[in-house]
Legacy VTK file of the C-alpha trace (Angstrom):
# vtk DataFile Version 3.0
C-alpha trace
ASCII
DATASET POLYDATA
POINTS 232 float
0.000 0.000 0.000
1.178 3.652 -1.256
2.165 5.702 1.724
-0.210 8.799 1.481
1.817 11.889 0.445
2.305 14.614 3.240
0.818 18.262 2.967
3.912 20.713 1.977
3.693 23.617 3.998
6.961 25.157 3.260
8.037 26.829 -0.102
11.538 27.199 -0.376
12.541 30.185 -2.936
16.575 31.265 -3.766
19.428 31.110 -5.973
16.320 31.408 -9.086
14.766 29.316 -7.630
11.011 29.168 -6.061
8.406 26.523 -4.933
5.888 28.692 -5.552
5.006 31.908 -7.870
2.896 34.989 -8.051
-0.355 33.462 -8.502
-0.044 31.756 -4.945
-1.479 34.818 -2.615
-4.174 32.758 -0.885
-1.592 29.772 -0.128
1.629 31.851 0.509
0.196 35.366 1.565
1.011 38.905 -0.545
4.449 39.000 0.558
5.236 35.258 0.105
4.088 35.155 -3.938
5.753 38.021 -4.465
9.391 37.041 -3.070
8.757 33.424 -5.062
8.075 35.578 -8.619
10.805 37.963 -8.019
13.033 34.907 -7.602
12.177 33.001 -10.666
12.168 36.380 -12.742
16.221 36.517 -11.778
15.842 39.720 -8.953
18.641 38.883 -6.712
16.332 38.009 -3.872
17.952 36.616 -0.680
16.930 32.802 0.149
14.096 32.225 2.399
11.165 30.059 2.715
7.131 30.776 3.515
5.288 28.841 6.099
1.691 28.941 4.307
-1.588 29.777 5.628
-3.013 26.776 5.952
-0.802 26.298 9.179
-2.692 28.588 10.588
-5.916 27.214 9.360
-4.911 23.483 11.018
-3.683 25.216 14.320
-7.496 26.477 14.974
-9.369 23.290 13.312
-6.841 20.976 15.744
-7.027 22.498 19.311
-3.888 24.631 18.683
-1.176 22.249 17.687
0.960 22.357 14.269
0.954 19.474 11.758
3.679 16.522 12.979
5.426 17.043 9.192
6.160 21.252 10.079
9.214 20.654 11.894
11.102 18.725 9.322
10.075 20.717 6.491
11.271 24.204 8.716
14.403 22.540 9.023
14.892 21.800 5.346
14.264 25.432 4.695
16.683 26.160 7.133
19.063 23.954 5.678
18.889 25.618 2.181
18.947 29.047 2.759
21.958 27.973 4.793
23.627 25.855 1.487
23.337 29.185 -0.999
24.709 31.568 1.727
26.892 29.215 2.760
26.801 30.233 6.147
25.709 28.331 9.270
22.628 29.236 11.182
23.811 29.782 14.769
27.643 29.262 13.751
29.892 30.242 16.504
32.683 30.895 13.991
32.872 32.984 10.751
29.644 35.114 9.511
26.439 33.182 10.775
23.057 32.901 9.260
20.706 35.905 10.146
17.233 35.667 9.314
14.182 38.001 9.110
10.731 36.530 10.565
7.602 38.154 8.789
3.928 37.546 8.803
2.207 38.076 5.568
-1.735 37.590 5.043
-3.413 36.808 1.788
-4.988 40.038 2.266
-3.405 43.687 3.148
-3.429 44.433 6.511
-1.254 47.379 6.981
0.126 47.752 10.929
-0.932 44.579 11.675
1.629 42.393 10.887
4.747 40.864 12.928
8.144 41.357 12.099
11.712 39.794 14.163
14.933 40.790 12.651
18.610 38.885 13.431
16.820 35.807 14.226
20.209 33.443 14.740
21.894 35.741 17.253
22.661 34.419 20.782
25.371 34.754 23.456
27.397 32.984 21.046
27.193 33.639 17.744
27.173 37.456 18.299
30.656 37.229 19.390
31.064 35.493 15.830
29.633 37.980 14.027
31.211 40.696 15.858
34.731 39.197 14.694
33.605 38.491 10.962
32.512 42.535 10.897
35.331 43.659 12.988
32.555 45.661 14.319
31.458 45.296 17.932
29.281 47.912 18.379
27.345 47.114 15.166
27.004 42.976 16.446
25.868 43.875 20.030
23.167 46.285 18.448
21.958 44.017 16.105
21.544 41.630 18.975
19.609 43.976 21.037
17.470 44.915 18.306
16.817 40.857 18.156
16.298 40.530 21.860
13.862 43.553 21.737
11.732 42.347 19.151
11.669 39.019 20.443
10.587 39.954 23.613
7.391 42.008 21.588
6.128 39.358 19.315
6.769 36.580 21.050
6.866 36.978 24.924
4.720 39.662 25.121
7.107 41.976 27.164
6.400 45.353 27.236
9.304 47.634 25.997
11.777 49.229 28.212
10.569 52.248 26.534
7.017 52.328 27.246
7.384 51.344 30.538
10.032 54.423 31.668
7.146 56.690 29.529
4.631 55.621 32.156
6.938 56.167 34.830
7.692 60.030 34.145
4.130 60.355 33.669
3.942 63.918 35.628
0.998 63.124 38.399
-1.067 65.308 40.434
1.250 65.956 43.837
4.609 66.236 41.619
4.169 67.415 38.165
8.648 67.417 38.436
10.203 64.689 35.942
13.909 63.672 35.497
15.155 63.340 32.276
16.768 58.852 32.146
18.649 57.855 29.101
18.933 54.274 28.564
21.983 53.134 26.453
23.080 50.042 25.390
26.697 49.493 27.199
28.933 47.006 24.370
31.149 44.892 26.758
34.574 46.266 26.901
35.171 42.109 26.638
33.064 39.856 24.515
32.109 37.049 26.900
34.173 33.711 26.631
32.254 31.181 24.389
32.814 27.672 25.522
34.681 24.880 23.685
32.260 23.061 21.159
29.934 25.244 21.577
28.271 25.506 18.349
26.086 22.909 18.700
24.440 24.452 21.320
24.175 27.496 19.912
22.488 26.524 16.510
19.882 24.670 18.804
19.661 27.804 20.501
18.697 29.479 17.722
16.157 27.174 15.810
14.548 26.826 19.205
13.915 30.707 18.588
12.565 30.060 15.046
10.432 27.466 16.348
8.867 29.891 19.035
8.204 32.684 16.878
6.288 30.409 14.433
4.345 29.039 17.295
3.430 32.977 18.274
2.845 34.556 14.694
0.859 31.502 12.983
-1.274 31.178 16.096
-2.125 34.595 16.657
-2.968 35.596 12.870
-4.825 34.448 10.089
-1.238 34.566 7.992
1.433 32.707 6.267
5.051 33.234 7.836
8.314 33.950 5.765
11.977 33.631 6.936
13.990 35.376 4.945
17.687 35.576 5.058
19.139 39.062 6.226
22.604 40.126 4.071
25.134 41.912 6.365
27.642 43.692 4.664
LINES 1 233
232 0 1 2 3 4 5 6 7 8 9 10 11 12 13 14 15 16 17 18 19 20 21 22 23 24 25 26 27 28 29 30 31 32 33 34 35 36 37 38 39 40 41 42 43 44 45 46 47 48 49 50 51 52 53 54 55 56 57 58 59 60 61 62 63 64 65 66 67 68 69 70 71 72 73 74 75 76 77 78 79 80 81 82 83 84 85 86 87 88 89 90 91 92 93 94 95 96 97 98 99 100 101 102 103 104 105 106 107 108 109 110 111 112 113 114 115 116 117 118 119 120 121 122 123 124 125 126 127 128 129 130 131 132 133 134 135 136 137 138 139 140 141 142 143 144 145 146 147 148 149 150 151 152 153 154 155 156 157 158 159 160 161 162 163 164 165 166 167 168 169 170 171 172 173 174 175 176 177 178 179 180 181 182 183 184 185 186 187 188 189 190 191 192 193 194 195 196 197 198 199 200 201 202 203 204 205 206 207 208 209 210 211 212 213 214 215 216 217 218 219 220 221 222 223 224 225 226 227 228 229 230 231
């Protein structure tokens, strides 16, 4: 007996190369279609792959959980964008993989969509990419911009930002308020990465992927795209 084909809900698109194409809006959302045409047009598109919408359509019809085939077929995408870069997501030595997490929906929705830039940065590989850049400064910002946005979409933190607004908040007994700056402080040292450690930091980072899937596909009505960020 035939073994029954699995659903494929990732399209892969890079090096001119695209599961899908333009005609694909309802499957791959606005933003997914597009990237896939653009690719197989010749556009020098960065790699990437979409998550479709029908993820989110099984997460509601099966009590919030993601098809048993997702994982595997994340990881493939993972695995290509990382073979045309050829750069390691989570590497702990040379440039690493940096990815940009969008939501797209089959229709516009203007301000209502997620975004999560440097996914692939942790402890680790920022030190990495600080050496690759010879730029410090520019590696622990790019981090904090990840931790920030991470901390949004998929934790639900409120911003550092928002909550020292609220706290200068003149109020009726002391309308006085001090001026606080909040600055990022770039170690004068990077911290010491740990022998072997690169294994542990590429799980560290497609544990990220995995949770920002889990946050954007259950919380819209969209398709998901991960698309490789160029440093340079």
């Amino acid at each position: 007996m035939a073994k029954a084909k699995s659903t494929k809900y990732v399209y892969t698109w890079g090096n001119k190369k695209a599961d899908g194409d333009g005609s694909m809006k309802a499957l791959l959302g606005g933003k997914g279609a597009n990237l896939a045409e653009m690719t197989r047009i010749g556009l020098p598109v960065p790699p990437g792959f979409t998550i479709t919408t029908e993820v989110c359509t099984y997460f509601y019809a099966h009590k919030k959980t993601y098809p048993s085939v997702l994982q595997a077929q994340m990881e493939a995408g993972v695995a290509n964008m990382e073979k045309i870069m050829g750069t390691k997501f989570g590497s702990t030595t040379g440039m690493p993989l940096l990815v940009a997490v969008r939501s797209g929906a089959r229709d516009s929705m203007p301000g209502m969509m997620d975004t999560i830039l440097n996914l692939g940065l942790n402890d680790q590989a920022v030190v990495a990419l600080a050496n690759a850049t010879k730029n410090p400064r520019f590696a622990w910002d790019c981090y904090r911009r990840f931790i920030q946005m991470y901390g949004d979409v998929v934790l639900a933190c409120r911003s550092a930002k928002a909550k020292i607004t609220n706290r200068l908040k003149p109020s009726s007994k002391n309308s006085n308020t001090k001026n606080i700056t909040a600055t990022l402080k770039t170690p004068s040292s990077p911290p010491k990465t740990k022998p072997n450690s690169s294994s542990a930091s590429r799980s560290s980072s497609r544990n990220a992927l995995v949770k920002i899937s889990r946050r954007i596909l259950g919380t819209n009505c969209a398709a998901l795209l991960a698309l490789c960020s160029v440093l340079g």
